[in-house]
C-alpha positions as CSV (number, residue, x, y, z in Angstrom):
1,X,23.3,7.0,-1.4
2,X,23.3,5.0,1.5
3,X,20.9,1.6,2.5
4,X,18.6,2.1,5.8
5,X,19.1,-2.1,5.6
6,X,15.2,-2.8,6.0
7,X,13.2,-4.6,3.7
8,X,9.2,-4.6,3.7
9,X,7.6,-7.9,2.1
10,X,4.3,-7.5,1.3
11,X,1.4,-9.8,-0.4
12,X,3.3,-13.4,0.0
13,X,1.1,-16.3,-0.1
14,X,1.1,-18.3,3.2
15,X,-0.3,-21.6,4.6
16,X,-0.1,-23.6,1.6
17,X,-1.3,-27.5,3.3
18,X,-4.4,-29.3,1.8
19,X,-7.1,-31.1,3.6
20,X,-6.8,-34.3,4.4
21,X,-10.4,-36.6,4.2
22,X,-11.4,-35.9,7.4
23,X,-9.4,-32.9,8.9
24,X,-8.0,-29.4,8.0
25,X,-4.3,-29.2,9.0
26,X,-2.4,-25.4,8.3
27,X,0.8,-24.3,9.3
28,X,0.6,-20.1,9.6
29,X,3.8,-18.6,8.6
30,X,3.5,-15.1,10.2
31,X,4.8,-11.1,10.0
32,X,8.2,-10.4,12.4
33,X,8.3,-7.3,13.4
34,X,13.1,-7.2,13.7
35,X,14.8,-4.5,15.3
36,X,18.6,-3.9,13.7
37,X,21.3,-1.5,14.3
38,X,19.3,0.6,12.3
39,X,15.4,0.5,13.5
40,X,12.8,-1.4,12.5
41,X,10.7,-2.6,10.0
42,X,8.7,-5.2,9.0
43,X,9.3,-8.2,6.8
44,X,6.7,-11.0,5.9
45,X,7.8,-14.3,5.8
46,X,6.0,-17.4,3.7
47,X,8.8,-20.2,4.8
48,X,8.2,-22.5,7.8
49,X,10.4,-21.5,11.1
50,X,13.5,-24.2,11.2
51,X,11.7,-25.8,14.6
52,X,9.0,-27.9,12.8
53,X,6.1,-28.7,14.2
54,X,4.7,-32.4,13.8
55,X,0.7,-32.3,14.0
56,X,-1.0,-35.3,15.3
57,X,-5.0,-35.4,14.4
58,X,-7.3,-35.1,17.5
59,X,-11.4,-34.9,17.9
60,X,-13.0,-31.8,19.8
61,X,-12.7,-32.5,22.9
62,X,-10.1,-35.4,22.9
63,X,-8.6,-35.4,26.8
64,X,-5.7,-37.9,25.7
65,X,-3.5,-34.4,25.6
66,X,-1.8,-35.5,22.5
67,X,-1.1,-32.4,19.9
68,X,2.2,-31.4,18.4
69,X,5.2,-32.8,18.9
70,X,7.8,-29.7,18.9
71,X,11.4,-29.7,19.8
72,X,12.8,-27.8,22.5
73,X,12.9,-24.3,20.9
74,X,9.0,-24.0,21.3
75,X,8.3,-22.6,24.9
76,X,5.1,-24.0,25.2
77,X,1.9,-25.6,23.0
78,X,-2.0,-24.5,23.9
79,X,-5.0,-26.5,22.6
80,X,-8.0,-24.7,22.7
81,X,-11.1,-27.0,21.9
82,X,-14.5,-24.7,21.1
83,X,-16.9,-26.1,23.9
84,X,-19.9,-25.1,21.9
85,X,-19.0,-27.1,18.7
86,X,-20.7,-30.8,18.3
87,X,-17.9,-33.4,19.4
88,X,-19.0,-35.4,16.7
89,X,-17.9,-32.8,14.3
90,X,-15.0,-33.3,11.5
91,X,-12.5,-31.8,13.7
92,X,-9.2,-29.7,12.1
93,X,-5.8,-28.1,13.6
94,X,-3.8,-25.5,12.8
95,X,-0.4,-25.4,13.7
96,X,0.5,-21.8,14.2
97,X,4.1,-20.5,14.6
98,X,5.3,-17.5,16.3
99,X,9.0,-16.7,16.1
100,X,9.9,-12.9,17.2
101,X,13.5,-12.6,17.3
102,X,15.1,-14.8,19.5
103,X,13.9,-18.4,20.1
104,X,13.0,-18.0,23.9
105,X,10.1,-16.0,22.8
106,X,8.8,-18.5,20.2
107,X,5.4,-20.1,20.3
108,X,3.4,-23.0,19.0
109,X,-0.5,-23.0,19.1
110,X,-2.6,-25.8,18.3
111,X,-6.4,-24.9,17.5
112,X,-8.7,-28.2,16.9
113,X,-11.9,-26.7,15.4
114,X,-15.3,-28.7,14.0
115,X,-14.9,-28.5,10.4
116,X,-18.6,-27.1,8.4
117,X,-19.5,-29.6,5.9
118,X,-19.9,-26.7,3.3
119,X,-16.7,-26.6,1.5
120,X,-17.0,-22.8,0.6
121,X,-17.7,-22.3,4.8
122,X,-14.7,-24.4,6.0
123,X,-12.4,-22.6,3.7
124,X,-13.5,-19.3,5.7
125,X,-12.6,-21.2,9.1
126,X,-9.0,-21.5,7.3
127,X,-8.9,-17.6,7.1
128,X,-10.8,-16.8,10.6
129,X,-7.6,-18.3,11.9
130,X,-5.1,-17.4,10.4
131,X,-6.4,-13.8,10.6
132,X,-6.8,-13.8,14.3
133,X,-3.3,-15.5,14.3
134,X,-1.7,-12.9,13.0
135,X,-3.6,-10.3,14.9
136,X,-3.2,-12.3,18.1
137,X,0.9,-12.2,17.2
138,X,1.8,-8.5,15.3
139,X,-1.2,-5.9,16.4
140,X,0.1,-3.1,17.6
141,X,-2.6,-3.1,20.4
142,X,-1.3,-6.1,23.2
143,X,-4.9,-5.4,24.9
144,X,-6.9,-6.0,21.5
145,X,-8.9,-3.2,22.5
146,X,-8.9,-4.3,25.9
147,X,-10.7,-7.5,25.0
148,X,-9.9,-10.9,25.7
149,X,-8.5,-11.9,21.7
150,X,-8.2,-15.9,22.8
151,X,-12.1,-16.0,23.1
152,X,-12.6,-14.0,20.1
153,X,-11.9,-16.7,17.9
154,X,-14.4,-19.3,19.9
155,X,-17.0,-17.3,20.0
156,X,-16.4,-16.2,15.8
157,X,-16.0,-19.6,15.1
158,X,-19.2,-20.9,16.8
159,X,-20.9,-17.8,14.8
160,X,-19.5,-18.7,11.2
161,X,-20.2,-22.8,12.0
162,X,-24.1,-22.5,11.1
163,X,-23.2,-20.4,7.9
164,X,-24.2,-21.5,4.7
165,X,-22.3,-19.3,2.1
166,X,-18.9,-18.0,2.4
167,X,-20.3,-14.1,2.3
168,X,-22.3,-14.7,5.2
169,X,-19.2,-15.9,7.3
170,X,-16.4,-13.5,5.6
171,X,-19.1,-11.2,7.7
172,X,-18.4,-13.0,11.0
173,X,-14.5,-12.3,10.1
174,X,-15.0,-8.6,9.4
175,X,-16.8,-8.3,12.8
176,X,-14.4,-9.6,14.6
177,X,-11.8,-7.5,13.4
178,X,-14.3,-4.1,13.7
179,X,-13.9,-5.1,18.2
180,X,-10.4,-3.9,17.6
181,X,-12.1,-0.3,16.7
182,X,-8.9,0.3,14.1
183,X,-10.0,1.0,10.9
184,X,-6.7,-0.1,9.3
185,X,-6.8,-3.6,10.2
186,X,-8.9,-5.3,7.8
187,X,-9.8,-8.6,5.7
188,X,-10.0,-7.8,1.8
189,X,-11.2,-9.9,-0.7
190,X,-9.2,-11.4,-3.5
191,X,-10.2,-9.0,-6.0
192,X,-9.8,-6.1,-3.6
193,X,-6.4,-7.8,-2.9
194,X,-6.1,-7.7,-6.8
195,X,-6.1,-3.9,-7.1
196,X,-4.1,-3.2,-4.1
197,X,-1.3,-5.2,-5.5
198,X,-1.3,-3.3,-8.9
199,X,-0.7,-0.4,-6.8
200,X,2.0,-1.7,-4.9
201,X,3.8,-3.6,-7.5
202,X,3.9,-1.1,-10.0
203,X,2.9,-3.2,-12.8
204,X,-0.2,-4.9,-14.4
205,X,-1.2,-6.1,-17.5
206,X,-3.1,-3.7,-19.8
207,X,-2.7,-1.5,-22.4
208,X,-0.5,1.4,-20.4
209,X,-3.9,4.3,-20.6
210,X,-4.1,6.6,-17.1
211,X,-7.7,7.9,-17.7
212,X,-10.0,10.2,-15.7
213,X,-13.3,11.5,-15.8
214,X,-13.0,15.3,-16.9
215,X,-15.1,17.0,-14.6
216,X,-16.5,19.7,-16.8
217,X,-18.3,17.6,-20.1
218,X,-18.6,14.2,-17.9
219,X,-16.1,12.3,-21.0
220,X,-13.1,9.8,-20.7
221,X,-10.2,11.5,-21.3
222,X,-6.8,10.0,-21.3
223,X,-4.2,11.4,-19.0
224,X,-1.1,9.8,-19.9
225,X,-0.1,6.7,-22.2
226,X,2.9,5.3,-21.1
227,X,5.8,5.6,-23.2
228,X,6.2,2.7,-25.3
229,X,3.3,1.1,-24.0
230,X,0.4,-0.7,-26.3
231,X,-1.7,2.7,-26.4
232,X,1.1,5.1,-27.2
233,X,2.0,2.8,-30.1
234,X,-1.2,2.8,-31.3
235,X,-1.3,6.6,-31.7
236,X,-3.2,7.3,-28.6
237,X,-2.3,10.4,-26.6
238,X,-2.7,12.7,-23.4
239,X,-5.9,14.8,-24.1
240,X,-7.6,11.9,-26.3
241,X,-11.2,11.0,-25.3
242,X,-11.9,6.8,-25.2
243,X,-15.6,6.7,-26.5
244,X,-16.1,3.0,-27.0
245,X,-14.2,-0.4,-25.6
246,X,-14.8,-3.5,-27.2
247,X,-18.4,-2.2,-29.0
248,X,-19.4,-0.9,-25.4
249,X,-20.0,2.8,-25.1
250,X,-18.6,4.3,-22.5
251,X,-20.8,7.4,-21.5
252,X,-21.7,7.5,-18.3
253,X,-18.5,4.5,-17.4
254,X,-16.8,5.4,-14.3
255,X,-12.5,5.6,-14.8
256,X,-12.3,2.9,-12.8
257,X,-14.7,0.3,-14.3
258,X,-13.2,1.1,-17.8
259,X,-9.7,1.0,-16.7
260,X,-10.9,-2.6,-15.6
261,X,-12.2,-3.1,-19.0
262,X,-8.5,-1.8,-20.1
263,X,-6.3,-4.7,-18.1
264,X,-6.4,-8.4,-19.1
265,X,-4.2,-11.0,-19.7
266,X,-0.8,-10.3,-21.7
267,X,-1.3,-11.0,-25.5
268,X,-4.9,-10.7,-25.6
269,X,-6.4,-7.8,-27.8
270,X,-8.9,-4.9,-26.8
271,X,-10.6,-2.8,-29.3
272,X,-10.6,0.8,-29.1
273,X,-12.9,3.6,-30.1
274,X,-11.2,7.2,-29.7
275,X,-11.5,10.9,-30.5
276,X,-8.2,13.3,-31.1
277,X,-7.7,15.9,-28.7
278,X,-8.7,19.1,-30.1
279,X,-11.7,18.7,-32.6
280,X,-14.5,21.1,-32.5
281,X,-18.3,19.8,-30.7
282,X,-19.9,19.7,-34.7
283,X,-17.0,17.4,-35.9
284,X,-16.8,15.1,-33.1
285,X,-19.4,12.6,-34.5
286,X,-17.3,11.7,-37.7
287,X,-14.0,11.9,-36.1
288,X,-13.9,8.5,-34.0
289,X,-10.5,6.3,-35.0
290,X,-10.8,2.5,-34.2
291,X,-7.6,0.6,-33.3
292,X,-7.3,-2.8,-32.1
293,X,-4.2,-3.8,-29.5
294,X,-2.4,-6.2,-27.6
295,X,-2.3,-6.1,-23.9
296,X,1.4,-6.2,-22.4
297,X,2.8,-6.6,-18.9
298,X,3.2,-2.9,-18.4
299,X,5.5,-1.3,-15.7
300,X,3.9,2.0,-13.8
301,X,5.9,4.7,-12.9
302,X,4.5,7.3,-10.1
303,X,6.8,10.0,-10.7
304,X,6.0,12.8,-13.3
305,X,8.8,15.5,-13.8
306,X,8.8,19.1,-15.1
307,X,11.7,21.5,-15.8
308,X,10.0,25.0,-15.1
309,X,12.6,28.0,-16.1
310,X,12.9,31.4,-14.3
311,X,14.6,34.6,-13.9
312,X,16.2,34.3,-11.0
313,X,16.7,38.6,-9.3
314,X,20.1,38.3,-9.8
315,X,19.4,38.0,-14.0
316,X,20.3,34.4,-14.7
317,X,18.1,31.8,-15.6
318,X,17.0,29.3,-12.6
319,X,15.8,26.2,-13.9
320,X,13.6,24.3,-11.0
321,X,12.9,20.8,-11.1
322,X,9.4,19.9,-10.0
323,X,8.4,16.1,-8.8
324,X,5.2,14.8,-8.2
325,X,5.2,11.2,-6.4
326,X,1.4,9.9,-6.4
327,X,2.3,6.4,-4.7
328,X,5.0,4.9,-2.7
329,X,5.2,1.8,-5.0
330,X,7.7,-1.3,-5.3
331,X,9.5,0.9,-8.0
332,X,8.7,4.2,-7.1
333,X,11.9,4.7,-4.9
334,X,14.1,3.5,-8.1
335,X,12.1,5.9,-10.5
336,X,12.7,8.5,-8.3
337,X,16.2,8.7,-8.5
338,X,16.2,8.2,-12.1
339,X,14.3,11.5,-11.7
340,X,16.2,13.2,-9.8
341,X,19.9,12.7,-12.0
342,X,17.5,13.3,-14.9
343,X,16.8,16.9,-13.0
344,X,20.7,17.2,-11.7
345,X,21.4,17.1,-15.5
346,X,19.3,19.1,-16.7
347,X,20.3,22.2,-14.7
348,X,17.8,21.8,-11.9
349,X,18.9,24.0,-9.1
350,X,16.0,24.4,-6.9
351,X,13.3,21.4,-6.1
352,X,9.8,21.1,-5.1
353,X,8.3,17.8,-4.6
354,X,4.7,17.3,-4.6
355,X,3.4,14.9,-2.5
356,X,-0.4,16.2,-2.3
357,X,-2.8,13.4,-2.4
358,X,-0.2,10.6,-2.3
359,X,-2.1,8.6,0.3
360,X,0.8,6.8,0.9
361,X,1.8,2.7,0.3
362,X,5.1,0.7,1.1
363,X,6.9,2.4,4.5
364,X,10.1,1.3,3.2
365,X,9.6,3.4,-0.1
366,X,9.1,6.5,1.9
367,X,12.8,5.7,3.5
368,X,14.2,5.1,0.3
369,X,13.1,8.0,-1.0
370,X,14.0,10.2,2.2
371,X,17.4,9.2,1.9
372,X,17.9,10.4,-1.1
373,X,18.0,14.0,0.0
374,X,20.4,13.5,3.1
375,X,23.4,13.0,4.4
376,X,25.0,11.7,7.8
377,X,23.5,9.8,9.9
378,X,20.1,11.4,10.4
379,X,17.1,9.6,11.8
380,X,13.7,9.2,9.6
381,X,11.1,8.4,11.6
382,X,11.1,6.3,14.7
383,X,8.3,3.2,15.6
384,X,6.3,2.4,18.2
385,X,5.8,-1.7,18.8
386,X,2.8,-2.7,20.6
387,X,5.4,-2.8,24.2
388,X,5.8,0.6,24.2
389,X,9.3,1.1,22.8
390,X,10.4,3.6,20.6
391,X,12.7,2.8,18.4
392,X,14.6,4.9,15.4
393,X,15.3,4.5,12.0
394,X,18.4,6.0,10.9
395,X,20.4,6.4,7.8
396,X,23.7,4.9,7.8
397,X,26.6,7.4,6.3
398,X,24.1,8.6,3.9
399,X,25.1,10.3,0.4
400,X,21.9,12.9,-0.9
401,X,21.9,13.1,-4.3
402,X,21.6,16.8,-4.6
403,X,22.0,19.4,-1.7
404,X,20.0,21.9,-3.7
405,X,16.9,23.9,-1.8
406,X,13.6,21.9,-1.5
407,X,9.9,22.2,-0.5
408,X,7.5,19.9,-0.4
409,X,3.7,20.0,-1.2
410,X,1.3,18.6,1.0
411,X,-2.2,18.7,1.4
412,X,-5.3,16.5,3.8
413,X,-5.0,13.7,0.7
414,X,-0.9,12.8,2.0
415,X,-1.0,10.3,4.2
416,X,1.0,7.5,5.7
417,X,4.1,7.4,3.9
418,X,3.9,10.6,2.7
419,X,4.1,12.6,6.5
420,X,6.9,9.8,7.1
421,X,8.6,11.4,4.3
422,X,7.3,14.8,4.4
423,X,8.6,14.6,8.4
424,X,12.1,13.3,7.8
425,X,12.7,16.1,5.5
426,X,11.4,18.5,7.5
427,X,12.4,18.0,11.3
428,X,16.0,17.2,9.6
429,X,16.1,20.9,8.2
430,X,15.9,19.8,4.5
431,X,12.9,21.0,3.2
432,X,10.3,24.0,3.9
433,X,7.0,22.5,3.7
434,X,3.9,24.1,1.6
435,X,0.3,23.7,1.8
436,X,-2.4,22.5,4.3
437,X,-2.3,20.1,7.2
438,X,-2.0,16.5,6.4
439,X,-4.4,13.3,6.7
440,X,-2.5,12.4,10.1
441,X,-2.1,8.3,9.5
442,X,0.8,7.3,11.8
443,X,0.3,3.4,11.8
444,X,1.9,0.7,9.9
445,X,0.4,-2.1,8.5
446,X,1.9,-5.8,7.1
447,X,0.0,-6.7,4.6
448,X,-0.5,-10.6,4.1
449,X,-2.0,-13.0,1.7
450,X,-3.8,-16.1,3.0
451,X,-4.0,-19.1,1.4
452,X,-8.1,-18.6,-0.1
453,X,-6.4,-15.2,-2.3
454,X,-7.8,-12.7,0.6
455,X,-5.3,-10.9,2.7
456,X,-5.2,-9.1,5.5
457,X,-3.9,-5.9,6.9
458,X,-2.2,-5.5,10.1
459,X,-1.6,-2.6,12.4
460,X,2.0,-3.8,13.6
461,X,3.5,-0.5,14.9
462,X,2.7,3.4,14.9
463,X,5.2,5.9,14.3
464,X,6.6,9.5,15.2
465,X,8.2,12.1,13.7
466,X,12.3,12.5,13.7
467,X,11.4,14.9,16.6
468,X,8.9,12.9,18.5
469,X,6.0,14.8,17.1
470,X,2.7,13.0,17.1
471,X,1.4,12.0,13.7
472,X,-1.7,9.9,14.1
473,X,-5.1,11.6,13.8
474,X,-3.1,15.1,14.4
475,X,-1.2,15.4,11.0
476,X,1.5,17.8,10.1
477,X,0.9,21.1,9.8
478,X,3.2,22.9,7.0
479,X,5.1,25.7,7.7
480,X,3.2,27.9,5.1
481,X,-0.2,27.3,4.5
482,X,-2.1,27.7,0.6
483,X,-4.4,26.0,-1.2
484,X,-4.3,25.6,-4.9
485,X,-7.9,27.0,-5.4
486,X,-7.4,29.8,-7.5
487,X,-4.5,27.8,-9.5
488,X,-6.1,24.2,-9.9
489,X,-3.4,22.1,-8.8
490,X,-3.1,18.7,-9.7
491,X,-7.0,18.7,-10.3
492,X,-7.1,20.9,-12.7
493,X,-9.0,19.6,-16.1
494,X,-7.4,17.0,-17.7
495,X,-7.4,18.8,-21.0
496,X,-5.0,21.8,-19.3
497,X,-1.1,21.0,-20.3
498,X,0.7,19.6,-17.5
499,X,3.0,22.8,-17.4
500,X,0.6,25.2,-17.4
501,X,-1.3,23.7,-14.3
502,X,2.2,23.7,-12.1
503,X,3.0,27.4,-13.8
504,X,-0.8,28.4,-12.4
505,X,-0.8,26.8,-9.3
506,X,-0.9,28.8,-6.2
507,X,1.3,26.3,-4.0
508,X,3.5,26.0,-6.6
509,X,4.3,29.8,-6.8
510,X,4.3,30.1,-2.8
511,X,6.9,27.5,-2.9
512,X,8.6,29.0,-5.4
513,X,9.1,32.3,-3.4
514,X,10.5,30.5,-0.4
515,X,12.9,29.1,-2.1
516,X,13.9,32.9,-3.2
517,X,13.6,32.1,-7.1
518,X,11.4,35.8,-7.4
């Protein structure tokens, strides 16, 4: 298998400077969108350039000139002084570095601000820059939505000055950003930041329970327990309801707000209440088992496999090898090629790869993951920078690990990197696709953490298709179309057996007969 040669950073911690007594001073490490023999992609980066910056201390509206001293690979420096702030105000700087690529490009700009008094307020100055920073550097937009961006930050900062809580001016932050009318480009909060992350790193610290809410009785019910993992050692299984955590009874609990009632720190216990799969409504009451366990740093894996035998017309048995990627995690390219060998050796000798309702995650997971099905020198998808250019990513003598027929399930819940997967496969002539149109997100986002625990996402390009084919807000449409009503799909009740959902579901059988298995 061949590398593509990109890399995709995402969540690094940036701007790491304190306060001095009487001034803010930040240096803004920023997003580089690099173009190599083999495309693009996008890296973040948390290290100062190598042409530092020196930043002298000024007062709003100091006309001595003096600012940063940079050396001669900085093209120019711009102060910007916010006329409406008092001059008598603490005053702070940010030094903000912008190197795309090759030095003649490189900037340096120096913002002196008035500090508010209210520590929780000026932290919130820290991240109005550094957001429109790296908005005023990456977004794919060069017109900000045909707006002047410079003035932006004056007038947000004159607007989050008079604040007296840091709600009220994270508010000022988010309105700024909705001007650029992209719903993509955001601010989250730390503990929105939080939960992203878990999803993106593929790990947390919990117990290692998937739960649900079944949709018929209303009840917790356990969906997997992770191999190994604190729950499955404890005797918990697939099909078990959680009635009570830590004393707390959990009817009427969302999933979500138990499964945040599930993670903690490694090493700290959480007591269980749980029922056995299978006991009749008059014997649930006494059958409740109590366990207590230890949290552990637990590894997620977003690949489920399934060997599904048939008779194939000619007599034999076909064995197909069924895949269903929910995320594009940090580990989900590596777990799926674990699954695949697992599949080669098993017999597997037709594929179908469910990506319905993956909404998507890291780009270069998607590319990982496409290249594992082709060879050559094929392109994956090609970008679109904020200039206009297109510009292709393309495998590089590329080895698939299996040649065998494919289709791929799709649905409106794939999104992002998904239809950049779902579209390599396809417009290369790999795989038949199966289902209904999808969600049609064809931007790309950096994703950065500032120095408060917040971070913000970036629009930095928008992509196409291998064939040029429009994705954003238009979607793919598959080449047949179903829907898994009458089967169930991957919605089906919790307390089904995972086989017998993909054996029932409608896709899955119309997928089946293109790849000529009946």
């Amino acid at each position: 298998m061949a590398s593509i040669g990109s890399t995709i950073c995402a969540h690094e911690k940036h701007g790491q400077c304190m306060p001095s007594s009487d001034s803010m001073s930040l240096k803004l490490a920023r997003h580089q969108l690099s173009y190599g023999n083999q495309g693009s992609f996008l890296c973040s980066q948390n290290r100062p350039p190598k042409s530092a910056c020196i930043v002298a201390k000024a007062k709003v509206g100091d006309s001595t000139g003096k600012g940063p001293t940079c050396d001669s690979h900085l093209r120019h420096a711009v102060k910007l002084a916010l006329r409406t702030a008092a001059a008598s105000a603490a005053a702070a700087m940010l030094c903000f570095h912008g190197v795309i690529d090759a030095p003649a490009l490189a900037e340096s700009l120096t913002i002196t601000f008035p500090a508010s008094k209210i520590r929780e307020v000026s932290t919130v100055q820290r991240t109005l820059i550094e957001t429109w920073g790296l908005i005023r550097e990456t977004y794919v937009d060069p017109t900000f939505n045909h707006q002047d961006w410079d003035s932006k930050l004056g007038e947000t900062m004159s607007q989050i000055l008079p604040m007296k809580t840091a709600d009220a001016a994270y508010g000022k932050i988010e309105s700024m950003l909705a001007t650029l009318g992209d719903p993509f480009t955001r601010l989250v909060s730390p503990q929105e930041y939080q939960s992203f992350k878990i999803g993106s790193d593929g790990s947390l610290e919990g117990v290692g329970l998937l739960i649900a809410t079944d949709r018929e009785s209303g009840r917790l019910v356990v969906i997997s327990s992770l191999d190994g993992g604190p729950a499955a050692k404890a005797g918990i299984h697939s099909g078990d309801e959680l009635v009570e955590i830590n004393d707390e009874k959990l009817v009427g609990m969302d999933g979500d707000k138990a499964a945040s009632k599930l993670r903690g720190p490694a090493g700290t216990s959480v007591k269980l209440k749980f029922r056995r799969e299978g006991f009749m409504e008059e014997e649930r009451s006494s059958n409740l088992t109590e366990v207590k366990i230890y949290r552990e740093n637990i590894t997620l894996t977003p690949v489920f496999t399934a060997v599904l035998p048939h008779t194939a017309p000619d007599g034999h048995l076909a064995k197909l090898g069924y895949l269903r990627l929910t995320a594009f995690s940090q580990n989900a390219a590596a777990d799926m090629e674990r699954a695949i060998s697992g599949l080669e050796n098993e017999g597997a000798e037709f594929y179908i790869l469910d990506l319905r309702n993956n909404p998507g995650g890291l780009v270069k997971a998607g590319l990982d993951v496409a290249q594992m099905w082709l060879d050559g020198d094929e392109v994956l998808v090609n970008t679109v920078d904020r200039d206009g250019n297109t510009l292709p990513i393309s495998l590089a003598n590329g080895h698939a690990l299996t040649h065998d027929p494919l289709a791929i399930l799709v649905n409106g819940g794939s999104a992002s990197a998904s239809e950049i997967l779902a579209g390599a496969l396809h417009d290369n002539g790999r795989a038949v696709l199966i289902g209904s149109k999808t969600y049609g997100k064809g931007k790309i986002q950096s994703v950065t953490e500032l120095r408060d625990g917040s971070a913000v996402f970036v629009t930095v390009a928008k992509y196409l298709s291998p064939s040029l084919h429009e994705i954003d807000q238009v979607g793919i449409v598959p080449d047949v179309q179903c829907t898994p009503g009458d089967g169930g799909g991957p919605n089906k009740s919790v307390f089904s057996s995972a086989s017998s959902v993909i054996e029932q579901d409608s896709c899955v059988l119309a997928a089946e007969h293109q790849l000529g298995i009946f």
